[in-house]
N, C-alpha and C positions, 0 to 999 in steps of 0.2 A: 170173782170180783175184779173189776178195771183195778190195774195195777200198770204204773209207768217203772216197777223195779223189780229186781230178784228178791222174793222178801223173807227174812229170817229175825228171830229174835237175838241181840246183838250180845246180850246177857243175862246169864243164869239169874236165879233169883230176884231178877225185879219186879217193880212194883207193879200192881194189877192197875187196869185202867183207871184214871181219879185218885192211884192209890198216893202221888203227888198233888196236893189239892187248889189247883186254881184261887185265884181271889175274885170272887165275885160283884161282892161287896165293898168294894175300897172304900175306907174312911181317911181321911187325911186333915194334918195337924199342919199348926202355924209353928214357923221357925226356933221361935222362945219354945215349944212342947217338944221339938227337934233335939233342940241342945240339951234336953234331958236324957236321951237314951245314945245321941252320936257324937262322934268327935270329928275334927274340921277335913279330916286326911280320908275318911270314909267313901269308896263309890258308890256310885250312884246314877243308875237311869235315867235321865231328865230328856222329856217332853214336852216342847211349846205346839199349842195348838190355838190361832187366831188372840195370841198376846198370852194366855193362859196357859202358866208354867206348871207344871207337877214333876216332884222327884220321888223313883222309887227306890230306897232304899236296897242294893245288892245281900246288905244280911237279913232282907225280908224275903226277896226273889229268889234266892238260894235251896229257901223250903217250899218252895210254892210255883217259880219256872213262870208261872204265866198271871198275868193282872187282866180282866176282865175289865176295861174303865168307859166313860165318858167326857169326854175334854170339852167345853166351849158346845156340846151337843154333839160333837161327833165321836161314834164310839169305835175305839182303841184300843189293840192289846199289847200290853208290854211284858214280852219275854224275855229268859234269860236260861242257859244252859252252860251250866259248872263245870260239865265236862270240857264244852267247848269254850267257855268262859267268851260268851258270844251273847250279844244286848240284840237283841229286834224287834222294833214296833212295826204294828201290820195295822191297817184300816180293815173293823171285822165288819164291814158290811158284804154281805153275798149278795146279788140279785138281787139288791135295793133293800133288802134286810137283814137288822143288826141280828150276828149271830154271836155265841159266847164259844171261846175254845178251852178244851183241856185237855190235861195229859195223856197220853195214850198206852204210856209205861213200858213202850219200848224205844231201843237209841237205834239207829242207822250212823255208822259210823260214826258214833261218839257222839249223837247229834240229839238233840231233843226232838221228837216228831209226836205232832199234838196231832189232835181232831176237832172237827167242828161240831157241834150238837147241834146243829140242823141238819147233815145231810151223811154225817158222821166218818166226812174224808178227813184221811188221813193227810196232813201237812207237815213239811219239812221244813224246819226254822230256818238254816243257814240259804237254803235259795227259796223259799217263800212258795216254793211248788207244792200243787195236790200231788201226793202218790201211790195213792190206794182209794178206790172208790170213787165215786159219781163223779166228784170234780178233776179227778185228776189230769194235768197237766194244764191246771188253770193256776193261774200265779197271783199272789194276796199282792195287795198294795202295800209295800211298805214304805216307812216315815220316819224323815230325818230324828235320829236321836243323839245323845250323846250322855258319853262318860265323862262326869263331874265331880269334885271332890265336894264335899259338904262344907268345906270351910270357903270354895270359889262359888257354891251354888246361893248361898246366903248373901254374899257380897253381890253376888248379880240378879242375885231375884228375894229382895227382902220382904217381898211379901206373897212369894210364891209356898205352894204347902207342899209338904210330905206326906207321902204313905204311913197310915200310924200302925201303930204294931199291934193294934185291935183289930184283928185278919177275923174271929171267932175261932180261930183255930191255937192249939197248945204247943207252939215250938220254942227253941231254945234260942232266939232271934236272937243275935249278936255275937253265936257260938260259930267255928267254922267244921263242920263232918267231912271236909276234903283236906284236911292240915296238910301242908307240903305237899300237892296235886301238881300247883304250875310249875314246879321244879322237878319232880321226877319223872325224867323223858322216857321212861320206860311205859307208864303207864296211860297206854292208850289205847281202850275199852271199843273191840269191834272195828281195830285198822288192822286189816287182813296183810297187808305191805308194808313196810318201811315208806313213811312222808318220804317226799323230795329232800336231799338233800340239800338245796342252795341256803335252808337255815335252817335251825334247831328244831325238832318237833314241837318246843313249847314258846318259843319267841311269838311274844304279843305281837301283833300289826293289824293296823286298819287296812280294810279290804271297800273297796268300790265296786260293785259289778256296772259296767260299763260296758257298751256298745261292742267293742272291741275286748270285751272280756275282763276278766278280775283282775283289778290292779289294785297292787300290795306295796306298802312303807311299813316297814320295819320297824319297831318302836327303836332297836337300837342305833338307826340314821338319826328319829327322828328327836332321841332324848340330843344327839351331838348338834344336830344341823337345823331343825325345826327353827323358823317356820319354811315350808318347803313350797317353792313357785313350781305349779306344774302345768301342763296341759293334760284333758283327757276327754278325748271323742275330739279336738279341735277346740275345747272349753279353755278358758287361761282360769285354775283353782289352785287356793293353795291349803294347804295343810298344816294345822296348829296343834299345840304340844301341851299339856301341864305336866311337868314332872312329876309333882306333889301328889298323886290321885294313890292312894294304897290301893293293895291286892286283896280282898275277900277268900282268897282259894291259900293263902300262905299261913298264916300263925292260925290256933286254935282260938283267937279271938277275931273277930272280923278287921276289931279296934287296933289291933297291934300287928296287923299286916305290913309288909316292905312297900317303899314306894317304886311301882312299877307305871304309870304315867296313865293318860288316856288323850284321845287327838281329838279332832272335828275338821271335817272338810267342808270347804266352801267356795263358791264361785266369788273369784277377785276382779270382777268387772263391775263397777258401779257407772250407772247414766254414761252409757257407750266408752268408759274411759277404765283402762286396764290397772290397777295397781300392781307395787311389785311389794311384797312383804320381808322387814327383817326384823326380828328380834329387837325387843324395847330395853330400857332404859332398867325397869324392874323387873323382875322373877315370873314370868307368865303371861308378861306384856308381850307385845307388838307393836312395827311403826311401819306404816306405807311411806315411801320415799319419794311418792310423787306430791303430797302433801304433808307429810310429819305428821297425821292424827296418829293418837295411841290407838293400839286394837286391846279386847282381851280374850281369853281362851274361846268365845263363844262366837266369835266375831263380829262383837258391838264394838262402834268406837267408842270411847270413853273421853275424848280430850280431842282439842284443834279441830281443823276446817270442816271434819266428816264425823262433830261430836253428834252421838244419836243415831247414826248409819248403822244399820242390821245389813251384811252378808248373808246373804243366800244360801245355807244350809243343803250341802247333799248329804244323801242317803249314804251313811255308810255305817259300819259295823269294824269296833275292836277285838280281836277273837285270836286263838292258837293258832300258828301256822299251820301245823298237821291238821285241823279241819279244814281250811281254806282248800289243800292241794288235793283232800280225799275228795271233793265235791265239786270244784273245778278246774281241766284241764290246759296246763302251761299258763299258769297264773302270770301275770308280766309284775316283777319284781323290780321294783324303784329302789334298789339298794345302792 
């Protein structure tokens, strides 16, 4: 079989292929059906696709790694890996047709690696590579996403839906089976090496792969300094904060997780004219200094000369440092 890797199963007793079971099927509830089973501090997946918003809830993803969807007509999968505690939506269409993926029930360095039911390669969540089988070394499209708290997702999208917890599957939604994961740096399932040193095997950061390679912010720069003016490839983007977003992988309720924050990256160039972004007035705002509009986490403005402006959304991903370094080499650290 075409194979782009050295391939080994990463860990004993796991689950046989599907033995993690895809959602197929997604049903999805309004906000008021929402506040019955979540609280405001809850992550969560969120996906805009041609104005049409969907959140998947993190203590649904958790049992299940991959969402089978349709957004606005195009179809979409939204992943997530608890090991890596790593969110990625990928465009599943192959060769002009929508394919569905699932789990393959084995990790590569901590990593979720799915399959496609059409052609049954093997994929690699954290860099969206084939690496086993027919496609390998053909790379999925993936799609700006972001990590949201349920109490910022409702405020910005009220009448956006959720993932309902009618999967047809019998799990213990809302329960966490990794209690105290993101905190113990010991354990890290199929990293043959010791991570890079320059920071903690489990320090969150958003990661960009980027022309010039993976560039990394720290969540702990970016709970101090957020919002963060950068370049990258020669792009002028900046980098936005929520404190407030709990952790899924900490308390044995999803609900009663610590808050450990979530970012979103965007290009800060509107109609040829550069903004410079700082920190607003409230808890999760933003202000451009070239005109005082508010921003919020999502990068709408809310308020003054740019109320209405949507920021350009890049592709990035929240996730552990020690996956980041296992999968690409001399990551450029924006610490």
């Amino acid at each position: 079989m075409i194979s782009s890797v050295s391939w080994r199963r990463d860990a004993g007793g796991a689950p046989p292929k599907d033995g993690i079971p895809s959602i197929d099927d997604p049903k999805f509830v309004s906000r008021g059906e929402g506040d019955k089973f979540l609280v405001d501090g809850e992550s969560f997946a969120v996906l805009d696709i041609d104005g049409v918003t969907r959140a998947y809830p993190l203590q649904i993803l958790t049992w299940h790694e991959i969402v089978n969807d349709e957004i606005a007509g195009r179809p979409v999968a939204i992943t997530f890996c608890p090991l890596c505690n790593s969110t990625v939506a990928f465009d599943r269409v192959l060769d002009g047709e929508a394919v569905e993926f699932g789990t393959t029930g084995s990790l590569r360095r901590s990593d979720l690696v799915m399959y496609d039911r059409k052609t049954e390669t093997w994929w690699q969540q954290i860099t969206a590579e084939g690496i086993v089988g027919e496609l390998t070394g053909v790379k999925l499209e993936v799609l700006p996403s972001q990590i949201l708290s349920w109490g910022e997702f409702k405020k910005q999208h009220p009448e956006g839906e959720v993932l309902s917890r009618d999967t047809g599957f019998d799990r213990p939604y809302g329960s966490n089976s990794y209690t105290g994961y993101d905190t113990a740096q010991e354990a890290l399932i199929g990293i043959d090496e010791a991570p890079e040193d320059r920071l903690p095997a489990k320090e969150r950061v958003t990661a960009i792969q980027a022309e010039e390679g993976a560039i990394v912010y720290p969540f702990s720069r970016l709970e101090a300094e957020a919002p963060i003016n950068d370049k990258i490839d020669g792009a002028p983007i900046v980098v936005l904060f929520d404190p407030e977003v709990r952790s899924a992988l900490d308390s044995a309720s999803v609900a009663e997780g610590r808050n450990t924050g979530g970012a979103g990256v965007f290009e800060r160039g509107i109609d040829g004219q550069e903004l410079t972004f700082e920190a607003g007035d409230e808890s999760g705002s933003f202000r451009d200094t070239e005109t005082g509009s508010t921003w919020n986490v999502s990068g709408l403005a809310t308020s003054g000369e740019l109320e209405g402006t949507q920021l350009t959304q890049i592709a990035s991903d929240d996730q552990f440092w020690f996956t980041l370094a296992a999968f690409f080499q001399d990551p450029d650290v924006r610490s």
